[in-house]
gemmi code that builds the backbone of each chain (N, CA, C; Angstrom):
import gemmi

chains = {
    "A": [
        ("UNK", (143.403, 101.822, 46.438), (143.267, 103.193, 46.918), (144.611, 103.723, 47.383)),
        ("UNK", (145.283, 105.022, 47.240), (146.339, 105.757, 47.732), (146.233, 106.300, 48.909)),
        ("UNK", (147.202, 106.184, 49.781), (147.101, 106.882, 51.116), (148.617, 107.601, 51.046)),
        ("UNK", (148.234, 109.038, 51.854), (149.540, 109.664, 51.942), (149.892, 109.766, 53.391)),
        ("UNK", (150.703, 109.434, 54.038), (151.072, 109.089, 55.389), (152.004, 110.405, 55.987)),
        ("UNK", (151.662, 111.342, 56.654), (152.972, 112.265, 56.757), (152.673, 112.028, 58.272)),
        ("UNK", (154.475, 111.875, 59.005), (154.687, 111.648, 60.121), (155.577, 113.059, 60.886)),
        ("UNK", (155.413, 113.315, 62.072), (156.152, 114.312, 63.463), (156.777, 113.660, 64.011)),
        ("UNK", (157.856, 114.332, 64.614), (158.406, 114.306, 66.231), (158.722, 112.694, 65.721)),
        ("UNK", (159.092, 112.164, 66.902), (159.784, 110.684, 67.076), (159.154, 109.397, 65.641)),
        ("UNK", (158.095, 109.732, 65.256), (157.700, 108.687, 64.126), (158.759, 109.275, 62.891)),
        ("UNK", (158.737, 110.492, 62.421), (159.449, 110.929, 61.167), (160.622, 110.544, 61.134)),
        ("UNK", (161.350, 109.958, 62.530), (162.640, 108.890, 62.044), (162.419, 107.881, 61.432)),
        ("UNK", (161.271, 107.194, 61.601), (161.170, 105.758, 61.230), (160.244, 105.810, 59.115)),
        ("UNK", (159.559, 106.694, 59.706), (158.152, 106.840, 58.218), (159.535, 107.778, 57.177)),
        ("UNK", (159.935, 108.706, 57.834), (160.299, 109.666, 57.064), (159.459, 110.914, 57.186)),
        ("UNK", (159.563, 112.018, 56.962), (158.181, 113.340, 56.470), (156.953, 112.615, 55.803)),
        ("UNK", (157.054, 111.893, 54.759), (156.058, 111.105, 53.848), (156.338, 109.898, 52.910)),
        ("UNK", (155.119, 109.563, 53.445), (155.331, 108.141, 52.571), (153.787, 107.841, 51.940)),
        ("UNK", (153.687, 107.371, 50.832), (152.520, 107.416, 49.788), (152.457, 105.554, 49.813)),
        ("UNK", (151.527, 105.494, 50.155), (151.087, 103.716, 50.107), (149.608, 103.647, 49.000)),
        ("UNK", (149.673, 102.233, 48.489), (148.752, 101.586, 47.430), (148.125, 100.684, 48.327)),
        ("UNK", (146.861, 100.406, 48.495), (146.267, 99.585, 48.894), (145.267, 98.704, 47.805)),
        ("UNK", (144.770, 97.251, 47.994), (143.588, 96.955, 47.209), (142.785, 97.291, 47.796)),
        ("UNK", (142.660, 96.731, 49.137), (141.009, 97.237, 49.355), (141.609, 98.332, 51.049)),
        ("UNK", (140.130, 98.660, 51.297), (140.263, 99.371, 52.221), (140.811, 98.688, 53.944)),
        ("UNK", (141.300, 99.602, 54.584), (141.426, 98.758, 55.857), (141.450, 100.153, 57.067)),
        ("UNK", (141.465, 100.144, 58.376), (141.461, 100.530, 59.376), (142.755, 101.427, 59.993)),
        ("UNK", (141.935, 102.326, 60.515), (143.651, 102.806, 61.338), (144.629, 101.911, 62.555)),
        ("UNK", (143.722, 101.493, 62.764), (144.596, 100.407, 63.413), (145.324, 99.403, 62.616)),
        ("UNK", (144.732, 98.999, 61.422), (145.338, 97.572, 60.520), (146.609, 98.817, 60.106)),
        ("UNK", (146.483, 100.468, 59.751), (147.621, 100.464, 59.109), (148.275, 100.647, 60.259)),
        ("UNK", (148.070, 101.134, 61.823), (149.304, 101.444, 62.621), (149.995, 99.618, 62.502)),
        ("UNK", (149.515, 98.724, 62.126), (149.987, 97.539, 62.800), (150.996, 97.694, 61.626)),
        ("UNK", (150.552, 97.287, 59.664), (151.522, 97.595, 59.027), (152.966, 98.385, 58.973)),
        ("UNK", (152.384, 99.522, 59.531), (154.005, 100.395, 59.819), (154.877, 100.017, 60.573)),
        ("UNK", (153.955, 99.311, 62.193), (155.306, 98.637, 62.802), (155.853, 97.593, 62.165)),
        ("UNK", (154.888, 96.490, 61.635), (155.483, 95.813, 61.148), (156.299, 96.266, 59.949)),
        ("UNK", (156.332, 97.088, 59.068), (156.763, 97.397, 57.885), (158.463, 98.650, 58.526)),
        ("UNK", (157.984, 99.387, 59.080), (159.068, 100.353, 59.072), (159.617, 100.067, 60.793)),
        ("UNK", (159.569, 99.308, 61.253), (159.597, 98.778, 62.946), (158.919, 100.621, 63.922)),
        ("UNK", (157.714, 101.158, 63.478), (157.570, 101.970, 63.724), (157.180, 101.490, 65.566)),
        ("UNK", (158.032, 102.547, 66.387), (157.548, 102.095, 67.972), (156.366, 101.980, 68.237)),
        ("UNK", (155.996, 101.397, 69.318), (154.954, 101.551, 69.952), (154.597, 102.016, 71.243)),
        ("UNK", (155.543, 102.893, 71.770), (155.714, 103.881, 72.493), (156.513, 104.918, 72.131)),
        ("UNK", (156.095, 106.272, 72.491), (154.756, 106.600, 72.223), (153.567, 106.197, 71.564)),
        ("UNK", (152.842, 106.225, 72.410), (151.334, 105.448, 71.316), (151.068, 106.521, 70.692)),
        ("UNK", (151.174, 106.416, 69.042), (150.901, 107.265, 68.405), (149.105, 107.273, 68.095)),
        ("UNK", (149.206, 109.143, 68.030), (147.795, 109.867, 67.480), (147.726, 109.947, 66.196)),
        ("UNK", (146.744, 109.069, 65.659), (146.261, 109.600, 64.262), (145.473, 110.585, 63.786)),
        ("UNK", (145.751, 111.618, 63.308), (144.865, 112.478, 62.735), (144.301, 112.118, 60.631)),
        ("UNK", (143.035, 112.133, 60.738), (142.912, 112.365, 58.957), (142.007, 113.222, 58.637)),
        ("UNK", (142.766, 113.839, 57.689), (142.656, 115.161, 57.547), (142.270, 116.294, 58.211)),
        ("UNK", (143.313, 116.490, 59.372), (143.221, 117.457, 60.178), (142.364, 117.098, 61.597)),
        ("UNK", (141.518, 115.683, 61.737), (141.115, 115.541, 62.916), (141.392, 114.291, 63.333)),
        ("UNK", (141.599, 113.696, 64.861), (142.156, 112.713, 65.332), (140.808, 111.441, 65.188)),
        ("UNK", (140.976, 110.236, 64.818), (140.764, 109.326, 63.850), (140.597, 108.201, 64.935)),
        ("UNK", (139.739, 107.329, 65.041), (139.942, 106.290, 66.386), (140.564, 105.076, 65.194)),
        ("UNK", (140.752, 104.071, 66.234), (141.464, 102.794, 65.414), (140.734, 102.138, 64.748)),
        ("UNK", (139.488, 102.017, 64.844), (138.232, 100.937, 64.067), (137.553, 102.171, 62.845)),
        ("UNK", (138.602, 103.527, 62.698), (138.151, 104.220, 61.605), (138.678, 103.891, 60.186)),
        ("UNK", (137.574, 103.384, 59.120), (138.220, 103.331, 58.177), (138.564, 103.918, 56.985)),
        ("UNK", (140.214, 103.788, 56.652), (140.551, 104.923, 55.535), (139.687, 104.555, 54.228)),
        ("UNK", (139.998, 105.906, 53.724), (139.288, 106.144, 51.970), (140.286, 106.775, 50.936)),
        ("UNK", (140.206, 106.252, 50.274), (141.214, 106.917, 49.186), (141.220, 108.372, 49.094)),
        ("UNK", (142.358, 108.581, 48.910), (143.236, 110.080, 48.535), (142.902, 110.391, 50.067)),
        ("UNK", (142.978, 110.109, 51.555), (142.968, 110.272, 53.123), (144.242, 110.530, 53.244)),
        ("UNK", (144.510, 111.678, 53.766), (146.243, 112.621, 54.087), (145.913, 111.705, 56.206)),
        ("UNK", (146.928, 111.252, 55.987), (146.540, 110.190, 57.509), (148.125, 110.831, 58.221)),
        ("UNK", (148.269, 111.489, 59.580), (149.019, 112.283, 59.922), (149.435, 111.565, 61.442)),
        ("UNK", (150.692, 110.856, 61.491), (151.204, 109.807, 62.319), (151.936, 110.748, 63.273)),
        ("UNK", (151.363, 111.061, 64.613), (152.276, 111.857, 65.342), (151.964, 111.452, 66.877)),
        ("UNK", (152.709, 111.452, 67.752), (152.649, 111.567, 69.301), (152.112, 112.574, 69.874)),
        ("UNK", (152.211, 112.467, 71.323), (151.085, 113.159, 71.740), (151.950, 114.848, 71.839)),
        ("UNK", (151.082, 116.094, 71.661), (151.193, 116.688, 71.396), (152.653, 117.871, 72.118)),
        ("UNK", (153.301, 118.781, 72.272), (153.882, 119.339, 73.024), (155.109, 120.749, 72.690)),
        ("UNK", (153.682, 121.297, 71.896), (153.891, 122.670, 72.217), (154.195, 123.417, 73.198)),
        ("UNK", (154.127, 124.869, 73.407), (154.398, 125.820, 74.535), (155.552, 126.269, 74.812)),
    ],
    "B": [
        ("UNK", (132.282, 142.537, 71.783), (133.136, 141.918, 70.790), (134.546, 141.413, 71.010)),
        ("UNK", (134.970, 140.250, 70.564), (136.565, 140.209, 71.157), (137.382, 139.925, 69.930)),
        ("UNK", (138.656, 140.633, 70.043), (139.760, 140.566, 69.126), (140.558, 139.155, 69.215)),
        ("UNK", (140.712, 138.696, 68.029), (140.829, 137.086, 68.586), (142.659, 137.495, 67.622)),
        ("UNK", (143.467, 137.109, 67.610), (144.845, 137.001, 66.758), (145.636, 135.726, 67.372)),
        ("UNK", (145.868, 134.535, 65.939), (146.008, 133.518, 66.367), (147.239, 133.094, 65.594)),
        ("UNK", (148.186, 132.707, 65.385), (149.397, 132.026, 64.385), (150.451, 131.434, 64.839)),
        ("UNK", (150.994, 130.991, 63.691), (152.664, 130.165, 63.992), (153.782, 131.336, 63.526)),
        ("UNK", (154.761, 131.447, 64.004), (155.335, 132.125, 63.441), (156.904, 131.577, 63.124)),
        ("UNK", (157.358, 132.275, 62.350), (158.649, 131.270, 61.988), (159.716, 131.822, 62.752)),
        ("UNK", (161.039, 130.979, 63.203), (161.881, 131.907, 64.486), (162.245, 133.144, 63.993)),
        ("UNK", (162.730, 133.563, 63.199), (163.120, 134.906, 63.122), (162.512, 136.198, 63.201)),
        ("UNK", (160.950, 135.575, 62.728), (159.515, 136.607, 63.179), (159.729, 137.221, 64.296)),
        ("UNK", (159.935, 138.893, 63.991), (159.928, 139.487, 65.287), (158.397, 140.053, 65.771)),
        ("UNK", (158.440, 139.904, 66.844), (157.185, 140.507, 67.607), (157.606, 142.068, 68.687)),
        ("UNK", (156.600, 142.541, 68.256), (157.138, 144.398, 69.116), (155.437, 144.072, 70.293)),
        ("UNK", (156.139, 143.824, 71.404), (155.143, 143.765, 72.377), (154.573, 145.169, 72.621)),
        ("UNK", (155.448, 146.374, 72.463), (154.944, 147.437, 72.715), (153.967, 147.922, 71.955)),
        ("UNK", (153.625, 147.426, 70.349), (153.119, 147.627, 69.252), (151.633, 147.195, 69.416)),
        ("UNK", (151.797, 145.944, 70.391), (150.979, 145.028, 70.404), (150.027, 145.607, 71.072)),
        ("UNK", (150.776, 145.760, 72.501), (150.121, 146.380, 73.455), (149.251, 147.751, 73.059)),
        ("UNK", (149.703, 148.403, 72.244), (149.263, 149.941, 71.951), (147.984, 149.589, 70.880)),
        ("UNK", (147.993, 148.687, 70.407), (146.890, 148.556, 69.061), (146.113, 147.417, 70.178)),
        ("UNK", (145.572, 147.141, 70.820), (145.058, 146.279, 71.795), (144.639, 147.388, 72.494)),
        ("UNK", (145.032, 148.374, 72.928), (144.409, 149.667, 74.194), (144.011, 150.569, 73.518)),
        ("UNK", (143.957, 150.450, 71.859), (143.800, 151.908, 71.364), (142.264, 151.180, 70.848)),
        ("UNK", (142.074, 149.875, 70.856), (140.798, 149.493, 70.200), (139.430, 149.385, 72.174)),
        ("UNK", (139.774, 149.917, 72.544), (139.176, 149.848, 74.078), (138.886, 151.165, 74.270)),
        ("UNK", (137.902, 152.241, 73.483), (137.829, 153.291, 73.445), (136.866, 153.925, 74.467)),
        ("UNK", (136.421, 152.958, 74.849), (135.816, 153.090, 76.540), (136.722, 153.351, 77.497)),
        ("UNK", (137.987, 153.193, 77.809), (138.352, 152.535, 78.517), (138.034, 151.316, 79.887)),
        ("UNK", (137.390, 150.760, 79.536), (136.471, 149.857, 79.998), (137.651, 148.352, 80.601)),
        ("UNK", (138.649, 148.307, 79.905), (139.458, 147.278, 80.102), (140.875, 147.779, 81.515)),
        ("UNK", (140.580, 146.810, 82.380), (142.167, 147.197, 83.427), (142.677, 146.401, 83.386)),
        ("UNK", (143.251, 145.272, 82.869), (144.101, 144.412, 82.610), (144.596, 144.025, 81.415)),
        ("UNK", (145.383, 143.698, 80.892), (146.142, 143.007, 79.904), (147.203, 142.213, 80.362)),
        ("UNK", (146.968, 140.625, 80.482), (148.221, 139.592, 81.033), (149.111, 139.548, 80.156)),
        ("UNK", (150.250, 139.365, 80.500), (151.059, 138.576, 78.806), (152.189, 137.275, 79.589)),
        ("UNK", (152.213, 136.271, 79.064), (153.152, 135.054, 79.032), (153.922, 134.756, 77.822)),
        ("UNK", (154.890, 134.978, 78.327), (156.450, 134.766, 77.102), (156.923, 133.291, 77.368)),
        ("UNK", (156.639, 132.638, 76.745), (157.672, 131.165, 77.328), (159.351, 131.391, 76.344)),
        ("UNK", (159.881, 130.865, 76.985), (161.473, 131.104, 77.052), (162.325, 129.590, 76.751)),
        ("UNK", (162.996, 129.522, 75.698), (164.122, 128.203, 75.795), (165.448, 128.769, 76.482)),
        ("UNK", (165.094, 127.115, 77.853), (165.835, 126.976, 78.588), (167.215, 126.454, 78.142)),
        ("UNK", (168.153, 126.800, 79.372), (170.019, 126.841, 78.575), (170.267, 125.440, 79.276)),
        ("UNK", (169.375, 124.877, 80.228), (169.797, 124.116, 81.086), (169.019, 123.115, 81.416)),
        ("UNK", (169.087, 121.654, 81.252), (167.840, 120.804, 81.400), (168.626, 119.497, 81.997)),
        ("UNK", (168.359, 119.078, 82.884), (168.579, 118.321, 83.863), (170.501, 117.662, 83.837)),
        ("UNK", (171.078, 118.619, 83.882), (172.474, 118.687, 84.226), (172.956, 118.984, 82.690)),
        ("UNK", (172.429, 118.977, 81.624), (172.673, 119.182, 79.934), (172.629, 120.609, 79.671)),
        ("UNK", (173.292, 121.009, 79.019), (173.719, 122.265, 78.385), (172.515, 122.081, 77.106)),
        ("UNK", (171.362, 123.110, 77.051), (170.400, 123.025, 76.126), (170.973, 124.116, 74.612)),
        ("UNK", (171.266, 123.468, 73.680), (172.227, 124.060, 72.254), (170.583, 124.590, 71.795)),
        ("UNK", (169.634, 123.733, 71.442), (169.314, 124.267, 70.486), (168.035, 123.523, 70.716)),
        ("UNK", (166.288, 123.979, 70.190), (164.676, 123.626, 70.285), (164.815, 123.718, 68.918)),
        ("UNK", (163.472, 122.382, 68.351), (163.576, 122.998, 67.341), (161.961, 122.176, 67.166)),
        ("UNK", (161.142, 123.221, 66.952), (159.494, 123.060, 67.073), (159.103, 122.891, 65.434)),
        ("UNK", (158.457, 121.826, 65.004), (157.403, 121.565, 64.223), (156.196, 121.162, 64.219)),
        ("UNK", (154.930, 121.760, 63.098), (153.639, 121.673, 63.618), (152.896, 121.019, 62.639)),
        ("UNK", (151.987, 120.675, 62.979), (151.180, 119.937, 61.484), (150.137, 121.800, 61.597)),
        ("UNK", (151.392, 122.659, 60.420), (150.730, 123.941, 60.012), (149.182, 124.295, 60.212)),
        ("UNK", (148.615, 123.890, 58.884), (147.373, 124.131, 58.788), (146.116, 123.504, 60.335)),
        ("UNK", (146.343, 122.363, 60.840), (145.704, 122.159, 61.965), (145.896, 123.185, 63.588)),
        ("UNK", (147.228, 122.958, 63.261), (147.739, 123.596, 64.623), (147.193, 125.527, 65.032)),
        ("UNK", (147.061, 126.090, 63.279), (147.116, 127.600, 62.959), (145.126, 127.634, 63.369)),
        ("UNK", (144.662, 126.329, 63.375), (143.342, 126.733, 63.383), (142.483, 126.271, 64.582)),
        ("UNK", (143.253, 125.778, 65.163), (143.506, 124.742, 66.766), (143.471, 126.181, 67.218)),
        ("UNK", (144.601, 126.743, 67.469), (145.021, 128.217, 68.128), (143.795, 129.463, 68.348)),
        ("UNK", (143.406, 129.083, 67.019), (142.261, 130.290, 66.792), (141.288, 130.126, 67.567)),
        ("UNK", (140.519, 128.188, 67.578), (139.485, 127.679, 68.371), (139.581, 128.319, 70.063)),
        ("UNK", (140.940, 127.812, 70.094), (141.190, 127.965, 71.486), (141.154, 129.817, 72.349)),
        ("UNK", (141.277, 130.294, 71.330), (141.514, 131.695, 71.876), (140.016, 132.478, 71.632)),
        ("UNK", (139.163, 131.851, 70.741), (137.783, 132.361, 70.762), (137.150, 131.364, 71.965)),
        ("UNK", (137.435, 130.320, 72.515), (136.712, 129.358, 73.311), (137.019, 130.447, 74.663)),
        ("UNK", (138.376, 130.619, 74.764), (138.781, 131.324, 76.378), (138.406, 132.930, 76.591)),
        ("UNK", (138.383, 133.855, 75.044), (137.452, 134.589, 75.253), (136.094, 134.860, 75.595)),
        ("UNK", (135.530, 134.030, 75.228), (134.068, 133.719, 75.549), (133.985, 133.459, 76.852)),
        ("UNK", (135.102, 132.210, 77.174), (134.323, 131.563, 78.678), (134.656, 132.922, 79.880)),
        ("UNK", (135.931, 133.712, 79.592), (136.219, 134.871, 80.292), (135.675, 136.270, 80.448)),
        ("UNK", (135.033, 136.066, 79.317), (134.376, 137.633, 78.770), (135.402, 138.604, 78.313)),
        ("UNK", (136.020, 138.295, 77.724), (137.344, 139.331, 77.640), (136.866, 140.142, 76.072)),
        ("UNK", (138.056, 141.105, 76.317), (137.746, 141.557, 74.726), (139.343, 142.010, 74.028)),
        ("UNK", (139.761, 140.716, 74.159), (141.087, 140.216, 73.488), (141.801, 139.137, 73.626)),
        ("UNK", (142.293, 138.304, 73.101), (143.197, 137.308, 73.196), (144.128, 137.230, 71.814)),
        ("UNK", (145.452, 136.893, 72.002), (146.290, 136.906, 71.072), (147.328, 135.844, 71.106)),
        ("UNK", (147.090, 134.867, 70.404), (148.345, 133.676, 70.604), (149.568, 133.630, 69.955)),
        ("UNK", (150.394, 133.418, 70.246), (151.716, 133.747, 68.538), (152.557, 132.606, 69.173)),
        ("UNK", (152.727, 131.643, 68.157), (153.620, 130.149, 68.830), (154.555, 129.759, 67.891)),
        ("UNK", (155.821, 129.987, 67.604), (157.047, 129.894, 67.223), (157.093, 128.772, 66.846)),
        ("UNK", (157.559, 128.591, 65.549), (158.085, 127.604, 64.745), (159.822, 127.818, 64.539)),
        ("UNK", (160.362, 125.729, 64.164), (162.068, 126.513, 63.928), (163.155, 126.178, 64.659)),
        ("UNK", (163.870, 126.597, 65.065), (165.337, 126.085, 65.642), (164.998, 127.851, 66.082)),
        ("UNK", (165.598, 127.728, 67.572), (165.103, 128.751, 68.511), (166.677, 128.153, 69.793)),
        ("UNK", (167.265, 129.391, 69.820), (168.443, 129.246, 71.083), (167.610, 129.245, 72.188)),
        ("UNK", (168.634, 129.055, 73.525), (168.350, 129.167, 74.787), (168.381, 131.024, 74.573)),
        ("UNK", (167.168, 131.270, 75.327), (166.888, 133.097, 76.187), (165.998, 133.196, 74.417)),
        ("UNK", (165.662, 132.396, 73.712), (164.616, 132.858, 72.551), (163.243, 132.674, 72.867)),
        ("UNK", (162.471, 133.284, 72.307), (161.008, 133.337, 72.838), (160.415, 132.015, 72.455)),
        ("UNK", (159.150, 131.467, 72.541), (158.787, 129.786, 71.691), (157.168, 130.865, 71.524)),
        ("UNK", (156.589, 131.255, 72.647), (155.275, 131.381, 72.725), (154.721, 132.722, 73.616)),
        ("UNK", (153.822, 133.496, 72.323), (153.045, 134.617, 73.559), (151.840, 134.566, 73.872)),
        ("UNK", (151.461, 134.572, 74.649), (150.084, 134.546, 75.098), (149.917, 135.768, 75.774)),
        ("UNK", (148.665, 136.703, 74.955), (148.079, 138.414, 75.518), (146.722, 138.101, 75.832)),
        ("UNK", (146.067, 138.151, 77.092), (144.643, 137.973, 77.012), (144.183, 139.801, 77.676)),
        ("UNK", (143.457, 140.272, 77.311), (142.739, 141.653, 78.200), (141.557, 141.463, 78.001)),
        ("UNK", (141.264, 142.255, 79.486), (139.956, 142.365, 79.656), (139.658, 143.275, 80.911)),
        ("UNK", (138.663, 143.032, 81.494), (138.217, 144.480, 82.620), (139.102, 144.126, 84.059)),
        ("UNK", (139.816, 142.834, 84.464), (140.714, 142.721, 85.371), (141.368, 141.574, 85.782)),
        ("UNK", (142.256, 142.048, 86.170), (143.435, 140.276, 86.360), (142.506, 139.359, 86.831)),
        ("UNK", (141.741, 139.610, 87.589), (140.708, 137.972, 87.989), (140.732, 137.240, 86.794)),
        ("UNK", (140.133, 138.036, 85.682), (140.002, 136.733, 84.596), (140.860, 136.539, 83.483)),
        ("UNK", (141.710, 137.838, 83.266), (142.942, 137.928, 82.254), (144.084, 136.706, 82.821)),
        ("UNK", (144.149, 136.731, 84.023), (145.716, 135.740, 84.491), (145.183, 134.384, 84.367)),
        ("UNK", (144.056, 134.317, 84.881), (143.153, 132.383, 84.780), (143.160, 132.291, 83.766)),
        ("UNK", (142.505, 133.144, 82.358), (142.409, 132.764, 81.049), (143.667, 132.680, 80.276)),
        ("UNK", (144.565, 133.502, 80.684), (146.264, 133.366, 80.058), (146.888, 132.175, 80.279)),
        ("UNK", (146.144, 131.680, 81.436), (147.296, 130.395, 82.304), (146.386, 129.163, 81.188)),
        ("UNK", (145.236, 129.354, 80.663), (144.498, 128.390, 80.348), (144.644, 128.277, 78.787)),
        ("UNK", (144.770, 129.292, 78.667), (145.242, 128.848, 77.032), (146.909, 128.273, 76.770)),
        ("UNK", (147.628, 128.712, 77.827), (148.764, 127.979, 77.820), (149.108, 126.359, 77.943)),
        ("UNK", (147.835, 126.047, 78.997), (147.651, 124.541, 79.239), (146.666, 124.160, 78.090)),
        ("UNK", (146.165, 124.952, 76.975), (145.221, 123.939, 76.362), (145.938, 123.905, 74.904)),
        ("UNK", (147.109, 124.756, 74.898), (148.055, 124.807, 73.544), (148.815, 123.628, 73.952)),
        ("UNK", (149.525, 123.487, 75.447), (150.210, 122.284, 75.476), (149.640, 121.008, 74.907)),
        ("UNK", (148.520, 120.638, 75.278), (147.684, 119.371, 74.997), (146.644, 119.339, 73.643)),
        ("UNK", (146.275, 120.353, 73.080), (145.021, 120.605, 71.877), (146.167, 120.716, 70.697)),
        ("UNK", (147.210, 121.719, 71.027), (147.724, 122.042, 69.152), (148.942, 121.454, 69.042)),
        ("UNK", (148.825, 120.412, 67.846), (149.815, 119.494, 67.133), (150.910, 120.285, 66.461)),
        ("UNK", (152.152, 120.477, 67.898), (153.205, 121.302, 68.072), (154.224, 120.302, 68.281)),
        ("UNK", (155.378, 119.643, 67.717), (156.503, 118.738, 68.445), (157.897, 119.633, 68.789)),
        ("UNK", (158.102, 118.719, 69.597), (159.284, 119.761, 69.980), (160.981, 118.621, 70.318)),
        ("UNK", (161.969, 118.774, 69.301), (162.859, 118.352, 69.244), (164.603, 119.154, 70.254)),
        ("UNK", (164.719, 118.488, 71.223), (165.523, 119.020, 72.597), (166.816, 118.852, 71.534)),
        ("UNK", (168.018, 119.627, 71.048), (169.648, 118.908, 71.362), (170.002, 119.432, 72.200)),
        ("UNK", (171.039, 118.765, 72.887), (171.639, 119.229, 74.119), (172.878, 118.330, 74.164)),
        ("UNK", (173.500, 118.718, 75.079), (175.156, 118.749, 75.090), (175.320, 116.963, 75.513)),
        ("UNK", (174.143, 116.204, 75.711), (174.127, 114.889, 76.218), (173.345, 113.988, 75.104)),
        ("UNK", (172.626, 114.860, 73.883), (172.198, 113.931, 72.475), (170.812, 114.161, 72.375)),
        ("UNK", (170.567, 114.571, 71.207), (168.584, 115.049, 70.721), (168.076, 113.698, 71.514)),
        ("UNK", (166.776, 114.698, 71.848), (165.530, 114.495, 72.461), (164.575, 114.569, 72.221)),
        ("UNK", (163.530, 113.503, 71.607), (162.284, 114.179, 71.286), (161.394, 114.155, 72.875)),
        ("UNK", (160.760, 115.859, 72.820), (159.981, 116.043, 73.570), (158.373, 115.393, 73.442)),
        ("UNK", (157.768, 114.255, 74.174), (156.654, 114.062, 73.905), (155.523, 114.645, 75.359)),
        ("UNK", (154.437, 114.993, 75.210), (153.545, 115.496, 75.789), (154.265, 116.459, 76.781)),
        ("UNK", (154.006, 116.741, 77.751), (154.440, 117.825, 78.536), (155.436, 117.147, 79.391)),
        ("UNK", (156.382, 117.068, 78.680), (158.230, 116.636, 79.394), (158.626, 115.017, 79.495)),
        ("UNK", (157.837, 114.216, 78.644), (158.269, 112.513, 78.751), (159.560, 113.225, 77.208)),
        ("UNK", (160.585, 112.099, 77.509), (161.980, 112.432, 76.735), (162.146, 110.949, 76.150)),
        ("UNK", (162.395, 111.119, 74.605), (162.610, 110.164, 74.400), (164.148, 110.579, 73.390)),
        ("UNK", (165.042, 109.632, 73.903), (166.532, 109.994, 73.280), (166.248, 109.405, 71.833)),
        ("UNK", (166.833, 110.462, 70.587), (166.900, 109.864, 69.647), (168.016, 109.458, 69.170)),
        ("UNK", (167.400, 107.656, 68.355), (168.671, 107.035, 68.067), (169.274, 107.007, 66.888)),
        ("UNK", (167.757, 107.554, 66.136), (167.757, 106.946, 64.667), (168.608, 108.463, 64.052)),
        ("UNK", (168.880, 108.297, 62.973), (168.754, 109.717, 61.876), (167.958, 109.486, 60.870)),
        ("UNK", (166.870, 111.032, 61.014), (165.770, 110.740, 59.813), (165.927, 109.754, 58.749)),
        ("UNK", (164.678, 109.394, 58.631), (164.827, 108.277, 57.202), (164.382, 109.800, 55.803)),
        ("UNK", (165.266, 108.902, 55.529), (164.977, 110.124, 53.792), (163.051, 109.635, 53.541)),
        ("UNK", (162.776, 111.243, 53.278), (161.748, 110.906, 52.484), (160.985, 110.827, 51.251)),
    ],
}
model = gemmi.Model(1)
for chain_id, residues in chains.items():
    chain = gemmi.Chain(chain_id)
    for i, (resn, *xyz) in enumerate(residues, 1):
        res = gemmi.Residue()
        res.name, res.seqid = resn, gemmi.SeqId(i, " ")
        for name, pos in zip(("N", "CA", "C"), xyz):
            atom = gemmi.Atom()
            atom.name, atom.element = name, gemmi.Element(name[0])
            atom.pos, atom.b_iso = gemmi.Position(*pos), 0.0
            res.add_atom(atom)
        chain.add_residue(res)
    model.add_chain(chain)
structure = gemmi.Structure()
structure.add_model(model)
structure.setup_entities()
């Protein structure tokens, strides 16, 4: 399954704007926050908010193919 | 009925408050309304002994543009008003540039100034807005309402 990862604020140093991942099988928002740190040394402070597709996502949620999964900190507009 | 007007706008987007104001009082043909609040937030020149160069706000667009809208029909309702208008700046924005307006009216400051102050605190925390500090001491990403985190990295290509 394809996942498209677009990251904000303090993660988009580490992810980039986007990054497109292949998976075999399915896995969790938490299994991928763990991949990214491990993969891109993404921090873990800020504890990042996942949103997919447009709404925030708990960690035992699991992705589905073609899922736009949106890696950002906590919010701070105004 | 309430006039709800909700968006991002990009920095150079000018806004005519007077325009605003006049098409907001001309739809109140009762005159039934005595208040209209307005809150301008402002980038600061000066942040904890640093010379502030330059904000530069990005949003996850499509969520944030419809976040705004929720929020300004939620605070009309809970206020009774019969207007609210959000406009929240996207962009690289100087110090003395606008970031954010918030217009709420209704029949009197009791509930126009509480509901203005409240959509300001629920844009801080509800709409997926980041906000990147440089300043004369090295970029900053702004996380939640004022935690600073110095940046070390330079973007990774994407």
């Amino acid at each position: 399954m394809r996942i498209t990862i677009r990251s904000y604020s303090i993660f988009s140093d580490f992810l980039g704007n986007e990054v497109r991942i292949e998976l075999d099988e399915s896995i969790t928002v938490g299994e991928l926050l763990d991949y990214l740190k491990n993969t891109y040394s993404l921090p873990s402070k800020p504890e990042p908010i996942v949103l997919i597709n447009g709404e925030i996502a708990s960690l035992d949620q699991q992705l589905r193919d073609g899922d736009t999964v949106y890696i950002v900190p906590p919010f701070s507009g105004g | 009925m309430c006039y709800i007007e909700a968006k991002l706008l990009e920095s150079g987007e000018k806004i005519l408050l007077d325009e605003l104001i006049g098409k907001l009082s001309a739809m109140d043909k009762n005159h039934g309304n005595g208040a209209l609040s307005i809150f301008v937030g402002l980038v600061k020149g000066e942040l904890n002994e640093a010379r502030v160069h330059e904000l530069e706000y990005t949003a996850i667009s499509e969520v944030a543009a419809k976040r705004l809208e929720e929020i300004a029909r939620d605070i009309c309702t809970k206020y009774s008003l019969s207007a609210v208008v959000i406009y929240h700046r996207l962009g690289r924005l100087k110090p003395g540039e606008t970031t954010i307006y918030i217009v709420t009216m209704g029949t009197s400051r009791k509930n126009t100034n509480p509901a203005m102050i409240e959509v300001l605190e629920r844009v801080k925390k509800e709409v997926p807005v980041f906000k990147l500090e440089k300043r004369s001491d090295g970029e900053y990403w702004v996380i939640g309402d004022g935690v600073r985190y110095r940046r070390t990295l330079t973007p990774s290509p994407s």
